[in-house]
C-alpha positions, -999 to +999 in steps of 0.1 A: +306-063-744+318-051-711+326-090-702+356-090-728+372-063-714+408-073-704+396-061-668+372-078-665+384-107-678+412-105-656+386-111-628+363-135-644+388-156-664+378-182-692+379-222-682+409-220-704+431-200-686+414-208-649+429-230-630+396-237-613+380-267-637+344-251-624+350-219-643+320-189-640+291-200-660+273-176-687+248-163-660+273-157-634+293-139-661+255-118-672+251-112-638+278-098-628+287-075-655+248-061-652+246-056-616+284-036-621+266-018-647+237-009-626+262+000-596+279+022-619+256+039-637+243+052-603+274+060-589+286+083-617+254+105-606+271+107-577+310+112-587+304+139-616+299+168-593+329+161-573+354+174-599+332+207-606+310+216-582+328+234-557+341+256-586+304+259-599+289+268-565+308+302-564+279+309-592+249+304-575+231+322-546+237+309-516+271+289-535+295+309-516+286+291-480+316+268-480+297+247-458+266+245-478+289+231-503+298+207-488+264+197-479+251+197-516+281+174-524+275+152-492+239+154-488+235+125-513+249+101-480+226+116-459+196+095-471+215+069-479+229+064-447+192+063-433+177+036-460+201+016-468+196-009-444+155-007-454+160-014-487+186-041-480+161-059-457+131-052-483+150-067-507+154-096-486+114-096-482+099-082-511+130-092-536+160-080-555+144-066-587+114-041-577+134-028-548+162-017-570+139-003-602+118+021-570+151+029-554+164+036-593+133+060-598+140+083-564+171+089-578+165+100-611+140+123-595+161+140-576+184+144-605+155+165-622+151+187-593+188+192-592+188+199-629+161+228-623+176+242-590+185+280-592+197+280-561+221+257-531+192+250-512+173+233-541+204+213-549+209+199-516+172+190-517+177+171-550+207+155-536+188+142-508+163+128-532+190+113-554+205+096-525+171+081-513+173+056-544+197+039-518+201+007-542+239-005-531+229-031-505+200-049-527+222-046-562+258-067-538+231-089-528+213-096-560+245-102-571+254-128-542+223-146-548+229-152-584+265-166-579+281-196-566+303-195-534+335-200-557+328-176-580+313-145-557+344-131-548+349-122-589+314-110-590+320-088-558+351-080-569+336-062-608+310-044-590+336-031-562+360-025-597+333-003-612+329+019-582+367+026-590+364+032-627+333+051-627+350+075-599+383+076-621+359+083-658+348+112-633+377+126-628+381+130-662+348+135-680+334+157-654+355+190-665+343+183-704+312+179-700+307+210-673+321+228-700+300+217-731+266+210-714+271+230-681+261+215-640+220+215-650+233+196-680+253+169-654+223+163-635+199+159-663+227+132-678+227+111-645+187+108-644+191+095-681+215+071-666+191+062-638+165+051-668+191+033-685+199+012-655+165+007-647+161-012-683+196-034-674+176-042-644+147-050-662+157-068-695+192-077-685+201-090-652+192-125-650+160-132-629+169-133-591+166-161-569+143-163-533+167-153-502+172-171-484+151-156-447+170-150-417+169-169-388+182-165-353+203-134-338+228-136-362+201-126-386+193-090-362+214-059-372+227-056-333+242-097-343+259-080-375+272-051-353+283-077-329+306-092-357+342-081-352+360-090-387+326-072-403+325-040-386+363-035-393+354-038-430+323-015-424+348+007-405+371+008-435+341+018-463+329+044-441+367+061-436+374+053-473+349+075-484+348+106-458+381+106-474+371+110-506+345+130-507+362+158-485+396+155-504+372+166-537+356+196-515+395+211-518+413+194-550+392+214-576+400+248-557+439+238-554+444+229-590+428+263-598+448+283-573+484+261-572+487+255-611+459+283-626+441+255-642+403+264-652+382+237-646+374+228-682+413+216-684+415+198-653+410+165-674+450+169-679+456+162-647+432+136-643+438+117-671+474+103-666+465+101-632+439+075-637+455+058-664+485+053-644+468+043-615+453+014-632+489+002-649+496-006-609+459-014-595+451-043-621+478-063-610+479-057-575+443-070-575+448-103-595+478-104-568+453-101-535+427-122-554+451-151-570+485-156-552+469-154-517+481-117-510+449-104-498+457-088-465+493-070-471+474-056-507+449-042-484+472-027-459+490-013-482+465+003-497+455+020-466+493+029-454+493+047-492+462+066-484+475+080-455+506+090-474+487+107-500+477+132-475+509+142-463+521+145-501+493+166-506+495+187-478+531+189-479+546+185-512+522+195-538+531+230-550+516+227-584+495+211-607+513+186-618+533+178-582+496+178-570+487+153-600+516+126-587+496+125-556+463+120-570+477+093-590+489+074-557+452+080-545+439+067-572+459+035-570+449+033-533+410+040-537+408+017-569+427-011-548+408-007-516+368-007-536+380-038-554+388-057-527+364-050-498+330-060-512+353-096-522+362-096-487+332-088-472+316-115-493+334-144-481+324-134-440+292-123-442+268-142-428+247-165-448+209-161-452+210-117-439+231-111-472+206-080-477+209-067-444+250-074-434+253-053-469+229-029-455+252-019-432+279-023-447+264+003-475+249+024-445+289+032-434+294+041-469+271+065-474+278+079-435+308+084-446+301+102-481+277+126-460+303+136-434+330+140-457+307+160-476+298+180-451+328+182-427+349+189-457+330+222-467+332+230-429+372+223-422+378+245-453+359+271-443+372+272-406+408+257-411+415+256-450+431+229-469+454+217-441+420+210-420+412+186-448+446+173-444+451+167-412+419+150-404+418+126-436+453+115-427+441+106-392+412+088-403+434+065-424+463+062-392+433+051-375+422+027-405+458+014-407+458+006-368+427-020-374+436-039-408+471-048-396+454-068-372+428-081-393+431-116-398+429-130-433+395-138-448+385-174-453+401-190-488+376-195-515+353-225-516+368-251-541+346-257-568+332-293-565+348-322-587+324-340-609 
C-alpha cells in the first residue's frame, strides 16, 4: 500500500510517533493517498513526453518545426488553462466525483488520438484534448473537503509530493519505455492510466462531502485575484512550471549533443539524479512542514532554481556535469510542488475551495502551455541560452516576491477531548 511508504508516512505519521494526540484518521489517510493517486496517474500522461519527445519529433512530418514542438509538448496547458476554473466551480455545484471521472474521460481521449497521430498536427490536437480533462482543481478540493483543518496540510502536501515523484519516475521510465513500446505506445499507456484512475475515483476515494457554496465577493474570481498572499502562490505555480516545461524542450537535445547519449540511455542520467534529489527533498520537507521552516525552505528552493540555470547554461559541458544540475533541479522542483498546495491550503478562502484552486490550477497549466510553446520558440530563434536566460529571470523575479511573503498561518491544533 502506497500509505506505508516511508514518504508517505513521513507526511502522514502514525498517532504513535505524532506529536498531535488527533492523529489523521483511516479516511483522511484513504483519501489522500487516492486523490495522490488520481493526480498522479494523470500527470504522468503529461510528464512521459518531456524526456522523449523533442528527440521523437525529428521523425515525424511536420516534427522538425521547433516551435510546433513545443506546442505539442505545451499544448496540453492550453486547455487547461481555459477549464480549469469551470471545472473547479462545477465541482463546487455539481460535486467532486462526476466532474473528475468526465474530466478523466477527455483525457484518455485525447491520448487515443495522440496514439494514432502520423503527424505534429494531430498530436497537438490530442494534446489539447488530453489537457481538457482539466481535473487538478476538483481532485485539491475533493481532497480538502474530505480532511480536517489539522490534517489538510499532509493531504495537500502527498498530492503536491506525487506531482514531484511522478515528474522524477518520468525522467527515468520515459527513455525505456520509448525504446521498448515506442511514443504511440506512451500515449496508449497514459489513456490506460486515465481508466485506472477513473476506477480509484470510483471504488476507492471515499465518498465526497457537499461544499460548502460561496457567498459574498470573496467567493467571485476578481475577490480571489484581489488576494495578495494567493496570487503570489498562483504566481509561483505558473513560473515553476514555464520552467519546466521549457527546460525539457532543450535537456533531451543537450544530453544527445554534450555527452552522445541516445535517448534509450538517458535513464543514467536521470536516475541518480532523482534518487539523490529525494536523499535532500524528504527532509527538507518534514523541516518546512514540522520545525516551523516553511518560508526560508521555500525561498530556497526558488534561489536554487534560479541557480540551476546558470549551472546549466554555464557549467554543464557534459552529460554527467549537466546531470549535477538536473539533480539540484530536481531537489528544487520536488521541494517547491510539496510545499505550495500545503501553503495554499491553509489561506485559501473557505467555502470557494473549488474555485481559489481553479485558479490556482489555471496558472499552472498557463504556465505549462507557455513554457511549452515559448521554449520550442526561444530554441529555434535563440538556442539553448534563450532558454536560459529567460528561465533564470522568471525565477529572479519569483525570488523577488517570496522573500517578502509573509509566513502562512500555523496549523489548526487538533481539539482536546
Amino acid at each position: 500500500m502506497l500509505e506505508s511508504a516511508p514518504f508517505f508516512r513521513s507526511l502522514c505519521p502514525d498517532p504513535v510517533s505524532s506529536p498531535e494526540s488527533n492523529a489523521m484518521n483511516a479516511a483522511e489517510r484513504r483519501a489522500g493517498v487516492s486523490l495522490a493517486a488520481i493526480f498522479a496517474l494523470r500527470m504522468l500522461g503529461l510528464f512521459l513526453i518531456l524526456p522523449v519527445f523533442a528527440v521523437h519529433a525529428r521523425e515525424i512530418p511536420g516534427g522538425d518545426d521547433a516551435t510546433l514542438v513545443g506546442l505539442a509538448i505545451g499544448a496540453y496547458g492550453l486547455t487547461q488553462a481555459c477549464l480549469q476554473i469551470v471545472f473547479g466551480a462545477a465541482s463546487d455545484r455539481y460535486g467532486r466525483r462526476p466532474v473528475i471521472l468526465f474530466g478523466l474521460l477527455l483525457f484518455a481521449a485525447g491520448s487515443v488520438v495522440a496514439a494514432l497521430a502520423a503527424d505534429i498536427h494531430t498530436i497537438i490536437a490530442g494534446r489539447v484534448l488530453q489537457g481538457a480533462g482539466a481535473i487538478s482543481a476538483a481532485v485539491t478540493a475533493w481532497a480538502a473537503d474530505l480532511t480536517r483543518e489539522q490534517h489538510r496540510t499532509k493531504v495537500m502536501a502527498m498530492i503536491g509530493s506525487s506531482i514531484g515523484l511522478v515528474f522524477a519516475f518520468s525522467m527515468v521510465a520515459a527513455p525505456l519505455l520509448y525504446a521498448a513500446i515506442g511514443m504511440a505506445g506512451i500515449f496508449w499507456l497514459t489513456a490506460f492510466l486515465a481508466i485506472g484512475a477513473m476506477a480509484l475515483a470510483m471504488r476507492v476515494a471515499p465518498a465526497p462531502q457537499n461544499p460548502p457554496a460561496p457567498r459574498g465577493a470573496g467567493g467571485t474570481i476578481g475577490g480571489i485575484l484581489r488576494h495578495g498572499p494567493l496570487m503570489r502562490l498562483n504566481f509561483g505555480v505558473f513560473a515553476l512550471h514555464v520552467i519546466q516545461t521549457m527546460m525539457w524542450v532543450a535537456i533531451p537535445a543537450a544530453l544527445v549533443a554534450r555527452g552522445g547519449l541516445p535517448l534509450a540511455e538517458h535513464w543514467q542520467v536521470y536516475l541518480p539524479a532523482v534518487l539523490l534529489s529525494f536523499v535532500v527533498m524528504v527532509p527538507a520537507v518534514v523541516a518546512a512542514e514540522r520545525g516551523g521552516y516553511l518560508r526560508p525552505v521555500f525561498s530556497g528552493a526558488v534561489a536554487l532554481l534560479a541557480l540551476v540555470q546558470l549551472g546549466l547554461y554555464a557549467w554543464a559541458d557534459s552529460a554527467w556535469s549537466t546531470g549535477l544540475w538536473l539533480t539540484l533541479f530536481f531537489i528544487a522542483f520536488n521541494i517547491l510542488e510539496a510545499i505550495q498546495p500545503s501553503w495554499i491550503s491553509r489561506i485559501v478562502p473557505p467555502g470557494i475551495k473549488g474555485t481559489a484552486l481553479g485558479v490556482y490550477n489555471t496558472l499552472q497549466s498557463a504556465g505549462l502551455f507557455l513554457g511549452g510553446f515559448a521554449g520550442g520558440w526561444l530554441t529555434q530563434h535563440f538556442g539553448g541560452a534563450g532558454i536560459g536566460a529567460c528561465c533564470g529571470a522568471l525565477a529572479l523575479a519569483w525570488l523577488a516576491l517570496a522573500a517578502t511573503m509573509a509566513p502562512p498561518p500555523p496549523r489548526m491544533a487538533p481539539a482536546r477531548p
